[in-house]
C-alpha positions as CSV (number, residue, x, y, z in Angstrom):
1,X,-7.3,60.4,-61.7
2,X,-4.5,58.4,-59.7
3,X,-4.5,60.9,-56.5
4,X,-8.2,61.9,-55.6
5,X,-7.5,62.7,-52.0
6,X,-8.0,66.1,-50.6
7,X,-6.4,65.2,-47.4
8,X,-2.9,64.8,-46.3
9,X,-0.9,64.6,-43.5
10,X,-2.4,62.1,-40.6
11,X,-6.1,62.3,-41.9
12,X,-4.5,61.0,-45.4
13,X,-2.6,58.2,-43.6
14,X,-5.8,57.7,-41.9
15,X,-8.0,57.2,-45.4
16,X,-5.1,54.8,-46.4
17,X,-5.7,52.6,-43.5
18,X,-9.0,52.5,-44.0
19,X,-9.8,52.5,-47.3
20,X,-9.2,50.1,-50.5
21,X,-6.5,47.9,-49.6
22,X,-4.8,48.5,-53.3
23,X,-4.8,52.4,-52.3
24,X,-2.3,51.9,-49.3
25,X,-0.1,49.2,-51.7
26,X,-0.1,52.0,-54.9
27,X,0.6,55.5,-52.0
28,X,3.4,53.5,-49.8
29,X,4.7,51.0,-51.8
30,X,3.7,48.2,-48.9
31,X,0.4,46.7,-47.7
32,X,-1.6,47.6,-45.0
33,X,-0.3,44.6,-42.8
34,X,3.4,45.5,-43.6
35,X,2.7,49.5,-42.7
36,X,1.2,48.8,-39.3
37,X,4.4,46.2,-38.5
38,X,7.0,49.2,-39.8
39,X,4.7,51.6,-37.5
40,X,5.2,49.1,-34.1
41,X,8.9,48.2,-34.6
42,X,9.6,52.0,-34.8
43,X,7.7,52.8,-31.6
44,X,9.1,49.8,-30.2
45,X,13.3,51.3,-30.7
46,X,11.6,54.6,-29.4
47,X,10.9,56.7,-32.6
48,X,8.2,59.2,-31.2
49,X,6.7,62.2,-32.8
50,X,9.1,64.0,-35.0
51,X,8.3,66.6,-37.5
52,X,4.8,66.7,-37.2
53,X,4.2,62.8,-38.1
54,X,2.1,60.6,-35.7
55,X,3.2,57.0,-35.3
């Protein structure tokens, strides 16, 4: 099976993070390294919580 997760949302994000380094690369098309650097430059311009997704 390619999705096995039952969670989604923030606790999904959160399994990504955590989990298999492939897992985050195969879900978001980026590595884990390159996620976290998207997540700091968009709190850094001021993009806050919107739409019920954490940064």
């Amino acid at each position: 099976p390619y999705h096995t997760s039952k969670l989604s949302g923030d606790m999904w994000v959160q399994e990504l993070l955590t989990g298999h380094p492939d897992c985050i690369c195969c879900e978001l098309g980026m590595c884990k390294e390159i996620f976290v650097q998207l997540i700091e430059e968009l709190r850094e311009i001021g993009v806050t919580l919107r739409s019920h997704v954490l940064l």
